[in-house]
KEVEX-496391 format. One record per residue (C-alpha): residue in one letter; x, y, z. Coordinates in steps of 0.25 Angstrom, whole numbers, padded with zeros to 4 digits, always signed. Last residue first. Layout:
% KEVEX-496391
AXYZ...
END
This chain:
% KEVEX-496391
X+0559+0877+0454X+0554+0886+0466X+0564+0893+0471X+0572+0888+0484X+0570+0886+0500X+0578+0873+0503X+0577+0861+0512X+0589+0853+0509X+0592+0837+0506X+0601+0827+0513X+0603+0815+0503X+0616+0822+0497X+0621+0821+0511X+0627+0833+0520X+0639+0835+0531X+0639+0842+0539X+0642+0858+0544X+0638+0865+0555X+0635+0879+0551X+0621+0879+0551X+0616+0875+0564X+0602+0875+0565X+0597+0870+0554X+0586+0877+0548X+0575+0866+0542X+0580+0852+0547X+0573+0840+0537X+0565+0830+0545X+0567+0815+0542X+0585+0814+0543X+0594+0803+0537X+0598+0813+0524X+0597+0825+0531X+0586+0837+0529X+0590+0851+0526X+0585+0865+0530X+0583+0879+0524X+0592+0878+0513X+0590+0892+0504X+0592+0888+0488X+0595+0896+0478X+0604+0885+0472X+0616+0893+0477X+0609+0896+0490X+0608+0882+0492X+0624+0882+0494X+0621+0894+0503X+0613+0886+0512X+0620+0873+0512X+0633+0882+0516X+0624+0884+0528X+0622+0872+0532X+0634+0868+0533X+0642+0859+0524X+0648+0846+0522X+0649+0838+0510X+0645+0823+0512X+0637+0822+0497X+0638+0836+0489X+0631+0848+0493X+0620+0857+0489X+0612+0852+0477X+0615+0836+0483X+0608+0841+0496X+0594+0838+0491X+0584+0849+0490X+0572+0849+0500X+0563+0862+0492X+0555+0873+0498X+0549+0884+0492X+0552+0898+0485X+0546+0906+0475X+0534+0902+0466X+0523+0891+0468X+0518+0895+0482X+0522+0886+0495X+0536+0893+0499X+0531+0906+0496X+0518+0906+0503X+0527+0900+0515X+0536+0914+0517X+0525+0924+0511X+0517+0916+0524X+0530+0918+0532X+0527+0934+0532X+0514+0932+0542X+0521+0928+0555X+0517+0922+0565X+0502+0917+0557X+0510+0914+0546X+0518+0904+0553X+0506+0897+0560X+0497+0897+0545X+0509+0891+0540X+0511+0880+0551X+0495+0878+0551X+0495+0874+0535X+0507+0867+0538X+0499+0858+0548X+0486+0856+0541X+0495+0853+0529X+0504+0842+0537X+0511+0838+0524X+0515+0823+0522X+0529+0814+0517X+0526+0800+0516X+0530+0787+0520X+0537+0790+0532X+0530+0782+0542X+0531+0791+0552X+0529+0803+0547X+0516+0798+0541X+0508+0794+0554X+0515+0805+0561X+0510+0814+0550X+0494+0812+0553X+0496+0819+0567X+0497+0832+0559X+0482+0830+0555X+0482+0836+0539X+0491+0828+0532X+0494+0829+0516X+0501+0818+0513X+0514+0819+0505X+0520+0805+0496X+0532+0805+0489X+0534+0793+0479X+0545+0784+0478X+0551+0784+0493X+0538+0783+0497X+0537+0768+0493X+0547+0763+0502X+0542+0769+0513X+0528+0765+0509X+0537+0751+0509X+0543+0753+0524X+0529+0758+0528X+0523+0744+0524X+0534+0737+0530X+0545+0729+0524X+0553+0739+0522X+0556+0741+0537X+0550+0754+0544X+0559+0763+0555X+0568+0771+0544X+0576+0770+0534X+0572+0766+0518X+0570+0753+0512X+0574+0753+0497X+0568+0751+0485X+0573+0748+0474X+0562+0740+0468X+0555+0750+0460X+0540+0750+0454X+0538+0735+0457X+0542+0735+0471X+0534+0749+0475X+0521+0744+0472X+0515+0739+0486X+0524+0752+0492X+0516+0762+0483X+0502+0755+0487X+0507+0756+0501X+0512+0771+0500X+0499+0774+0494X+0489+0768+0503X+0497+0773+0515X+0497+0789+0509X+0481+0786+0507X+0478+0782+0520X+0487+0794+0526X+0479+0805+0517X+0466+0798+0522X+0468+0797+0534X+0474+0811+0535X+0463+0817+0528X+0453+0811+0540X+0463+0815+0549X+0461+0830+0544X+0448+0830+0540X+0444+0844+0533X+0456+0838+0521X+0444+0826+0518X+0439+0830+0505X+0451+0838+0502X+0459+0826+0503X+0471+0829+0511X+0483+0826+0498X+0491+0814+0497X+0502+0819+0489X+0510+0808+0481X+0523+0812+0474X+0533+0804+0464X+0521+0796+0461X+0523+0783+0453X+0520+0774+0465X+0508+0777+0468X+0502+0775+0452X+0488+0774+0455X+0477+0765+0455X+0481+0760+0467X+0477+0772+0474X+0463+0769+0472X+0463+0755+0476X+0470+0759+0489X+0458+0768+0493X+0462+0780+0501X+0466+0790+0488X+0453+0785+0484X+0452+0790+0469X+0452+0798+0456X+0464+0799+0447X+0469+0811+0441X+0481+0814+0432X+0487+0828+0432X+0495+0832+0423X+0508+0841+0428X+0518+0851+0422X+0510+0861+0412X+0495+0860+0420X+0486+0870+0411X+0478+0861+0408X+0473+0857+0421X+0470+0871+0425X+0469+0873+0439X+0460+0885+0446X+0453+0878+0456X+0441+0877+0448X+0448+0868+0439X+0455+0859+0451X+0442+0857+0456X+0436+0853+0442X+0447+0845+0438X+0446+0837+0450X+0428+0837+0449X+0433+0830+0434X+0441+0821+0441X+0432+0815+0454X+0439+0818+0466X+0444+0807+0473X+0458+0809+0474X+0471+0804+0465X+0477+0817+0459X+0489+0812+0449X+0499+0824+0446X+0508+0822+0434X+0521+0828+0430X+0526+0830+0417X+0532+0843+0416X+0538+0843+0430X+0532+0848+0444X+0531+0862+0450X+0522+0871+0443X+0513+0860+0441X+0513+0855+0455X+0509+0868+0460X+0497+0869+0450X+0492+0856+0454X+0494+0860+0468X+0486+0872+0467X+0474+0864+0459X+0474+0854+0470X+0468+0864+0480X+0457+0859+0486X+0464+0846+0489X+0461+0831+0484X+0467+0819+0488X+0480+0810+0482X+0489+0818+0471X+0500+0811+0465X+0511+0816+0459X+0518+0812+0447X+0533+0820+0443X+0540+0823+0430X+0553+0827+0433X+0560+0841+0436X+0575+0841+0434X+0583+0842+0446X+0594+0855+0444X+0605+0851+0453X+0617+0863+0453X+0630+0854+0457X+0637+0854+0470X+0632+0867+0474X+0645+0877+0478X+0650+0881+0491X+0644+0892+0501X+0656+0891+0512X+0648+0898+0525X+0655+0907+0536X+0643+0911+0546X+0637+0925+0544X+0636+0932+0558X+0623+0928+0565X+0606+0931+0561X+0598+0927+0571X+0587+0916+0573X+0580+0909+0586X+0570+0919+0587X+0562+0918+0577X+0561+0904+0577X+0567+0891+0572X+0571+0898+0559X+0569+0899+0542X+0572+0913+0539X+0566+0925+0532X+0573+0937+0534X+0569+0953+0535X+0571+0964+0527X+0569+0977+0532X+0582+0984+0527X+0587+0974+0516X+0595+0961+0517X+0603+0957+0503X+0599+0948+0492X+0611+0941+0487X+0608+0930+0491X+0595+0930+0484X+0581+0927+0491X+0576+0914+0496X+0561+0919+0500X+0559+0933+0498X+0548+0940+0507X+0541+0951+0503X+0540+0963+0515X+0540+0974+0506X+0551+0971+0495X+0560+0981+0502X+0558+0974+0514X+0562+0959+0509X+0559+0949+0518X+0570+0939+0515X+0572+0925+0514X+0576+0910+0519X+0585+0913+0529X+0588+0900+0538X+0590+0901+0554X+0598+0897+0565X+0612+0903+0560X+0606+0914+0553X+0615+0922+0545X+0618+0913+0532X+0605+0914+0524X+0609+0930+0526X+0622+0927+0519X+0615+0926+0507X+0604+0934+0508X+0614+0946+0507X+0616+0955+0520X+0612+0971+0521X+0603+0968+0532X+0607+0956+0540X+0608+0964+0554X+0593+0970+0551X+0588+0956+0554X+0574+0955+0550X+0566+0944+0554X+0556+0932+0547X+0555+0918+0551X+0551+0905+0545X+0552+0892+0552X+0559+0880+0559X+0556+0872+0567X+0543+0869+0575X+0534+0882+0569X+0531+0874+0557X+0533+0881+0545X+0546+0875+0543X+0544+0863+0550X+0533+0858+0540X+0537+0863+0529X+0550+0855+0530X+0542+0841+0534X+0533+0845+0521X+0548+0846+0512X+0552+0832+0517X+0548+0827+0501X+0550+0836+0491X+0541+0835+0479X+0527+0829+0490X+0531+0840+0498X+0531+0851+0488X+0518+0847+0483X+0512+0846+0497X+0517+0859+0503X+0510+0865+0487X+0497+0859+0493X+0499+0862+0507X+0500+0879+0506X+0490+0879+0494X+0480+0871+0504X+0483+0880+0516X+0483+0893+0509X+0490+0902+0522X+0485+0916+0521X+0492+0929+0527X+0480+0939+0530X+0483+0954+0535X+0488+0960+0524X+0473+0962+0517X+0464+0951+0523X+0454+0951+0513X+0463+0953+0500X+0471+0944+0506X+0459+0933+0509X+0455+0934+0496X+0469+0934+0489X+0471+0919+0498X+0457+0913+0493X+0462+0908+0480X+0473+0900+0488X+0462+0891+0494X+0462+0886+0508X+0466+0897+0516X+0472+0899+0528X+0473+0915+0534X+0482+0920+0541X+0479+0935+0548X+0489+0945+0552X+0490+0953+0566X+0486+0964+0572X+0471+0965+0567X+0463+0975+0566X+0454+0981+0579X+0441+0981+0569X+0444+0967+0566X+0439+0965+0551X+0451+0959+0545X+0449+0947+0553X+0433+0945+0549X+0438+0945+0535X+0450+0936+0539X+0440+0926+0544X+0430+0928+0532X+0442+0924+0522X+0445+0912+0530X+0431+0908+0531X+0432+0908+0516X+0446+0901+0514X+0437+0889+0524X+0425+0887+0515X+0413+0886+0519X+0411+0898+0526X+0408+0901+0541X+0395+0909+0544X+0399+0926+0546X+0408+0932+0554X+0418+0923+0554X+0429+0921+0563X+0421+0910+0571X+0420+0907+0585X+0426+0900+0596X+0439+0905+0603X+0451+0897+0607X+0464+0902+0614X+0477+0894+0609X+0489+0896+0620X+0503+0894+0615X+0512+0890+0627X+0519+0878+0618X+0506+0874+0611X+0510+0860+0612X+0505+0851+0602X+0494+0839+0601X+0482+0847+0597X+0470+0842+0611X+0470+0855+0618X+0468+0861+0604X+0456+0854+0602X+0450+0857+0617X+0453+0872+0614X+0445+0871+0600X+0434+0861+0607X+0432+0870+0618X+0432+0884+0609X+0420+0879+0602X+0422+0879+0587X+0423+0891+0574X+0436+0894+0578X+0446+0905+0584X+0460+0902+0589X+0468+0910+0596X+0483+0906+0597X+0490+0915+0610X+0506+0913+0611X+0518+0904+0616X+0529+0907+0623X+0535+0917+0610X+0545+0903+0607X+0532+0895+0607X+0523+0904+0598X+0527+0897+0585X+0526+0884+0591X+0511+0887+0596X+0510+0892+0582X+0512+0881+0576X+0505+0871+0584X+0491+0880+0584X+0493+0879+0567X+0494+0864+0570X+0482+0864+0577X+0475+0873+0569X+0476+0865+0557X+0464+0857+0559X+0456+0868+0557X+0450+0881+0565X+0447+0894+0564X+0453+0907+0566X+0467+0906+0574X+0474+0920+0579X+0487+0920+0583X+0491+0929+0595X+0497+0942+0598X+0488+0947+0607X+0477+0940+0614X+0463+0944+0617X+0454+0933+0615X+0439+0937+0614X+0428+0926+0621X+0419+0916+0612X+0428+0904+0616X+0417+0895+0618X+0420+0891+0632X+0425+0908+0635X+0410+0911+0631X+0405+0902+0638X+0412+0908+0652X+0407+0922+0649X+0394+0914+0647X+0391+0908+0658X+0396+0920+0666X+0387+0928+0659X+0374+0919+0662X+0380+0917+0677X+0379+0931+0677X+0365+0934+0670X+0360+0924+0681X+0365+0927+0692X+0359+0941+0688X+0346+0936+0684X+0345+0926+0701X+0351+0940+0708X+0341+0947+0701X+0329+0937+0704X+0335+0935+0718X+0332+0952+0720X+0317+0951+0714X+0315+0942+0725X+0323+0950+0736X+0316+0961+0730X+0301+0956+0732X+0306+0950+0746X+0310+0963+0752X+0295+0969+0746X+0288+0958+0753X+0297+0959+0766X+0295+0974+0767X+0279+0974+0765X+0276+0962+0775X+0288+0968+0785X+0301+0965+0790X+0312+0964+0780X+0324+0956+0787X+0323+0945+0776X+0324+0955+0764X+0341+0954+0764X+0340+0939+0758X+0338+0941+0746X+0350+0948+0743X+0354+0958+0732X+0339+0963+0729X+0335+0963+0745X+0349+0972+0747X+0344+0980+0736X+0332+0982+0741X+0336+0986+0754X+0346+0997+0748X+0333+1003+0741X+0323+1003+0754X+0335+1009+0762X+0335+1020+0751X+0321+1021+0751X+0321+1026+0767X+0315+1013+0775X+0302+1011+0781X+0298+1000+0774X+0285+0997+0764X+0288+1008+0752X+0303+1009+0754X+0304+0993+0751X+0295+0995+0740X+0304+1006+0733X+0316+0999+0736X+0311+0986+0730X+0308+0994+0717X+0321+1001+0717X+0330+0988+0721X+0322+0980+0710X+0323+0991+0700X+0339+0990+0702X+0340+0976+0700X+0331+0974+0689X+0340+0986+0681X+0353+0978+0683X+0347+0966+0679X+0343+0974+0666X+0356+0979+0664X+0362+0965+0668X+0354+0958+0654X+0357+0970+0647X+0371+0970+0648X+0374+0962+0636X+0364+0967+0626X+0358+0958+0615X+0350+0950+0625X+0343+0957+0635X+0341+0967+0624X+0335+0957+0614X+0327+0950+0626X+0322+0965+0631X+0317+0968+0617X+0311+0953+0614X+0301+0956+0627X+0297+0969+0622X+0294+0964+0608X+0286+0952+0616X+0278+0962+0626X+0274+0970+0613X+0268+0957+0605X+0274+0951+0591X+0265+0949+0582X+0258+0962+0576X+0251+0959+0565X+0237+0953+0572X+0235+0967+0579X+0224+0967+0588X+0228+0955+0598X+0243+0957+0595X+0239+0971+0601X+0232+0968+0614X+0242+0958+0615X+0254+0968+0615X+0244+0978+0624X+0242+0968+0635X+0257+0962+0634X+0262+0976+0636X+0252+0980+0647X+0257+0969+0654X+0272+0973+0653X+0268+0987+0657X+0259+0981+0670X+0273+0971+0673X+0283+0982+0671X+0275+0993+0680X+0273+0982+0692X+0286+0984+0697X+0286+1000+0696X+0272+0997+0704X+0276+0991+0715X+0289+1000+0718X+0279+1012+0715X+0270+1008+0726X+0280+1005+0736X+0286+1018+0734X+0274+1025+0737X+0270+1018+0749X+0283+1021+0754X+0281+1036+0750X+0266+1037+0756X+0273+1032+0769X+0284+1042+0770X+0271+1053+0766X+0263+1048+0777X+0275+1049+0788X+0279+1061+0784X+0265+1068+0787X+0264+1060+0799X+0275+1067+0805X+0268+1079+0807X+0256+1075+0814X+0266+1067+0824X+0273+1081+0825X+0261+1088+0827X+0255+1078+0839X+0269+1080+0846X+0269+1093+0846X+0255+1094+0851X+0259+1085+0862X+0270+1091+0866X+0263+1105+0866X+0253+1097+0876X+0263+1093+0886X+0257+1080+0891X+0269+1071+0883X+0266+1056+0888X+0257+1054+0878X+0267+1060+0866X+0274+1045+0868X+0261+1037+0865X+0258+1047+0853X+0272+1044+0847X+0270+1029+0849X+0256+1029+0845X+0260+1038+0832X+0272+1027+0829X+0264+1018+0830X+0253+1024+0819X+0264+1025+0808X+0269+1011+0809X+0254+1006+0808X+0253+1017+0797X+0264+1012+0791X+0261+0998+0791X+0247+1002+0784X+0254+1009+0774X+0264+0997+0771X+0251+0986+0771X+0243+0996+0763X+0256+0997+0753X+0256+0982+0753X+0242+0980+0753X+0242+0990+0738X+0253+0981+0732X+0245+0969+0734X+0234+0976+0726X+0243+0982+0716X+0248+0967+0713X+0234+0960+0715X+0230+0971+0703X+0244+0967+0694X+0241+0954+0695X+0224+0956+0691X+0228+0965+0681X+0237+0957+0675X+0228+0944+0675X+0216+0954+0669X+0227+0958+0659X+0229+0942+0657X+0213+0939+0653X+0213+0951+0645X+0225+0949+0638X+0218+0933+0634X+0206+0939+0631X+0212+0948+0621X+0219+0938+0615X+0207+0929+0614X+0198+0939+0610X+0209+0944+0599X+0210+0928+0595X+0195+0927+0595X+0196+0941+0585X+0206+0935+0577X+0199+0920+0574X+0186+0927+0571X+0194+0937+0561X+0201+0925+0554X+0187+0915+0554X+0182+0930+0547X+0192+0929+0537X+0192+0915+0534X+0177+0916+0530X+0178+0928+0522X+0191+0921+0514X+0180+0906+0512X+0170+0917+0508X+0156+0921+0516X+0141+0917+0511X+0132+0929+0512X+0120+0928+0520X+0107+0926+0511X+0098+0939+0512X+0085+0937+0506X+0076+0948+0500X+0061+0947+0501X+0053+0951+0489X+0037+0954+0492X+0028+0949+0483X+0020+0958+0474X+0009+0950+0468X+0012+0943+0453X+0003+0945+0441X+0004+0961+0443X+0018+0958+0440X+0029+0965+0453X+0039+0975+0446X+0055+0966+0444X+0064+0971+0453X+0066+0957+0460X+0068+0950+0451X+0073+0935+0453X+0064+0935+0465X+0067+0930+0479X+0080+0940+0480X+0094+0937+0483X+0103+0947+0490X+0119+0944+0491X+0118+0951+0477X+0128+0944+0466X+0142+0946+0463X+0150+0943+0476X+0142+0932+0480X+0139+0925+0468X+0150+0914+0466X+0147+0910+0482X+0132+0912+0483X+0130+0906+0467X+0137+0892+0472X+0130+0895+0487X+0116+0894+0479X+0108+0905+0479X+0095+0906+0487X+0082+0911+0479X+0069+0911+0489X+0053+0914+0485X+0044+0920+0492X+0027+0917+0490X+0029+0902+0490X+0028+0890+0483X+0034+0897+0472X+0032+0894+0456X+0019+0905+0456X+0028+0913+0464X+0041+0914+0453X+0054+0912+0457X+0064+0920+0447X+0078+0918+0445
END
């Protein structure tokens, strides 16, 4: 663009861009604009030379510029702050540690000058004394000997004067090197934005780490405060008394151990130094009452909260804690009664107030047993959901005791599929209870022989009678047979064979004889309170006739939901009728049922014996369980809802709701299904509600599953149904094994689907109505059959009597009596 001069008003012309051509231009175009488009172009002899001025215009900065020099303004006023700020405090140090030096510096004139005065007496009383002396040899000796103890004298004094000095400034020293340290950290946060975290703060978190991570740090450093006060206030006591250092160091002590000791000083410079250590002294005495109290306080919380070490032999180890562990407590407190009690630790996941509190309140006697609680968890890690898992870490954490463990482990499970885990984890050491799987096949074979729960229950509680293992070397070499025959006050139930390496074989052959090594299983009060005696004179006799009961199609009805249904499916099909049925009444919807019991592991199809027909309800709505057939169940097992099974009383309510709504809609339809009915003994009359749920259990049996034991006197006394304490028996067989580890081979036996159990047989297979035998000759009759009788229950009587205790007497016996054997499985 070009301005020409004839078009111009004047002889100098200006070009000034646009900001829009400023800011796209900046970085392509000269930062120099001329007043002539072309500015090299030669000078026309038409036009005059004109002189070309060149304009600078300042260059417009960027938005990134901009924000970069606001950055650096703001950094260097925070640097002049920070710097003003260190300065200003320096100046305060300075200024303290000036009026310090300064005060120190009167003391030591204030000493000298004492000194001197002292000094300058004792040469006026010396000079007054040579006075009276006018031998001149007596004079000049004197004057010598006072000219040559000044020299002493000076160099005492520049001693004193010294070790005041360095007392003051060996106090001083940790202050000026502290200082410095916050100068030169600030001075580098100042020039170093990086670097965050400041010298004097690093320091600091060191001495907090050491203070805390090592115990006998907090005493050490006491310990060393201590012993620098007595040395510094030794050192400034020798500076401003008279006293040998020594003296000076015992006096500080005193002044450090009691306040009290500086009030016969005498002097400005003595007083002021006694007074400094006494000061410093209360602030010792004031920490170290203070680290005491602080481990007295918590020496004693550490006992509240049961965080302390239990050294105790011989004892029963309890890991975590359940609504079975009051019953478990109960059974081993009767176990250890004839021993005069023992030691049961328990270790929970709770305050060791509320477990001891809890345990005051279980309604039992622990007959000299003494329960110690500690708080804590056996886990290393956080707790697991489910409980066979924390089981599994517990024994992990057990099998890692560097000192070994003495004694065995037991374990309760949940799930069966997690018993070869927690073997292959434990090795020999771990003996597991299965809880459910326990209780779910207790319940089958109660609710197909009523009375049998009441048997378990006093065989494996610790009350009666239970099992025992001993060798008698005086029985080697004797068959089986005459064996069952030896022990007066006990019952032989089988052998622990040697040879077989320890197995144990449940209702051997007679004609089995007694090895080296092997021992005997028997069924007694205690283990003490058995002995073999000389073989009694016994008539076997013959069975009345060889009863083989045929097996009839049977209905069961199933009310809850438990984890492991699918088990007791497959129970039931091994053990019932071709033809059977099993009706599951619970709220689970039934494609989630056939689901669970899938994943469990049952095929449906595969069933041979059973069908299964579901029904979905309320099992405490009456409407609900109207819609079923009640009274055409041979068996009815109320089962612990597993929705509710973490409740005890809240299962019990409901089992208990539901056994009352049965037995009354059973007892509303009883008429028009039979009309014989009669009224049975006992406290309640047939026109009561209980007389006619008595009435109507003598059709169906009914088992509750009941988890609280103070819910069985509500049904014991009304004797509508039959129940099973599985909390209890659960504790029971956790107690037994936990005394003895070879009764779990015993009860896993008893309860699997194979070998031996428990049956109640009636006394027509044994013996005809009035005859009149011993109980032994019952014994070997049964032995015909295969048979061992353990116990029997009479006709008139509630509770069945497991190991009588006189054998030989002889009675007589009614068909409606009925035996408790050990036989095969049929």
């Amino acid at each position: 663009m070009s301005l020409d001069s004839e078009t111009s008003g004047s002889a100098r012309d200006w070009f000034f861009p646009s900001p829009s051509f400023l800011r796209s231009s900046s970085s392509q175009y000269g930062r120099r604009f001329y007043s002539n488009s072309k500015p090299h172009s030669p000078p026309s002899s038409s036009t005059r030379i004109r002189h070309r001025r060149r304009v600078k215009f300042p260059r417009t900065p960027t938005n990134d510029k901009s924000q970069l020099s606001d950055t650096e303004n703001v950094k260097s006023s925070a640097t002049a702050r920070n710097n003003l700020i260190c300065l200003s405090q320096f100046r305060f140090q300075f200024a303290l540690v000036t009026l310090t030096i300064v005060f120190l510096l009167l003391l030591l004139r204030n000493t000298h000058l004492e000194s001197q005065v002292t000094k300058l007496q004792g040469e006026i009383l010396g000079l007054n004394h040579r006075l009276h002396a006018c031998h001149k040899l007596d004079t000049l000796y004197v004057t010598s000997s006072i000219s040559q103890d000044v020299d002493p004298w000076s160099r005492e004094n520049f001693k004193r004067n010294l070790a005041l000095f360095f007392s003051f400034t060996l106090l001083f020293i940790p202050l000026l090197i502290f200082k410095y340290i916050g100068f030169v950290s600030k001075s580098r946060f100042s020039d170093n934005i990086s670097e965050q975290v400041s010298l004097n703060k690093q320091i600091a978190y060191r001495v907090d780490v050491f203070l805390s991570v090592y115990p006998y740090a907090k005493p050490l450093v006491l310990l060393v405060a201590t012993l620098l006060l007595i040395f510094l206030g030794g050192l400034a006591l020798f500076g401003v008394t008279t006293e040998d250092l020594a003296h000076c160091l015992w006096l500080s002590w005193t002044y450090v151990a009691d306040s009290g000791n500086h009030a016969s000083s005498q002097g400005i410079g003595p007083r002021l130094v006694a007074v400094s250590i006494s000061f410093g002294g209360m602030l010792i005495f004031a920490m170290m009452l203070g680290l005491v109290s602080d481990a007295i306080s918590e020496k004693f919380d550490s006992l509240r909260k049961g965080k302390s070490e239990v050294v105790e032999q011989n004892h029963t180890l309890i890991l975590g804690w359940s609504d079975k562990l009051g019953s478990l407590l109960n059974q081993l407190a009767i176990a250890n009664e004839s021993l005069g009690g023992g030691t049961v630790a328990v270790m929970a996941e709770r305050d060791k107030e509320e477990m001891e509190l809890d345990i005051a309140k279980m309604e039992f006697d622990f007959k000299g047993t003494s329960v110690i609680c500690r708080s804590g968890s056996p886990l290393i890690l956080a707790d697991l959901k489910k409980s066979d898992a924390r089981a599994l870490r517990t024994v992990l954490s057990l099998t890692g005791v560097k000192e070994g463990l003495r004694g065995h482990i037991v374990v309760e499970l949940s799930d069966l599929d997690n018993e070869v885990l927690v073997k292959l984890v434990g090795g020999d050491l771990v003996e597991t209870v299965v809880a459910h799987d326990v209780i779910g096949r207790l319940m089958i074979q109660c609710a197909r022989q009523p009375g049998l729960a009441q048997i378990w229950e006093d065989i494996l509680g610790f009350e009666n009678c239970e099992f025992y293992i001993k060798r008698w070397p005086q029985l080697e070499g004797m068959q089986f047979e005459d064996v069952l025959i030896s022990f007066p006050a006990a019952i032989p139930c089988g052998i622990k064979v040697a040879s077989y390496g320890g197995k144990i074989i449940l209702n051997p052959d007679d004609s089995y004889v007694l090895q080296e090594g092997d021992e005997i299983l028997v069924i007694a009060e205690d283990d003490d309170t058995y002995a073999p005696a000389s073989l009694p004179t016994v008539w076997r006799g013959s069975l009345p006739k060889d009863f083989v009961y045929p097996k009839s199609p049977e209905r069961i009805l199933f009310c809850g939901w438990r984890r492991d249904m699918e088990d007791m499916i497959m129970v039931l099909d091994a053990s019932l009728a071709h033809g059977s049925e099993l009706w599951m009444f619970n709220d689970v919807p039934e494609k989630e049922r056939e689901k669970k019991l899938t994943d469990g592991g049952l095929d449906i199809n595969r069933l041979e014996n059973i069908s299964l027909v579901n029904r979905e309800g309320n099992a405490v709505i009456r409407r609900h369980l109207e819609s079923l057939p009640l009274e055409s169940f041979d068996s009815i097992l109320i089962l612990a809802d597993e929705s509710v099974e973490d409740s005890a009383i809240q299962a019990d309510s409901r089992s208990l709701a539901t056994l009352l709504l049965i037995r009354d809609i059973q007892a509303r339809r009883l008429p028009y299904v039979s009309m014989a009915s009669q009224a049975h003994g006992g406290s309640f009359s047939k026109g009561s509600w209980i007389g006619e749920m008595k009435q109507a259990s003598d059709k169906t049996v009914i088992i509750s599953e009941i988890l609280d034991p103070r819910t069985k006197n509500l049904i014991s006394m009304s004797k509508i149904s039959d129940y099973v304490l599985s909390n209890e028996l659960v504790s029971m067989a956790l107690a037994m094994v936990a005394e003895d580890r070879q009764i779990n081979d015993v009860l896993e036996e008893l309860f699997a689907e194979e070998g031996n159990e428990m049956h109640i047989r009636k006394a027509d297979l044994y013996l005809c109505e009035g005859e009149e035998l011993n109980f032994y000759e019952i014994m070997l009759r049964a032995r015909q059959r295969r048979e061992i009788v353990i116990g029997y229950r009479l006709a008139n009587a509630e509770r069945a009597v497991i190991n009588p205790p006189v054998k030989t007497d002889r009675r007589k016996w009614s068909l409606k009596d009925v035996f408790v054997v050990i036989t095969e499985k049929e």
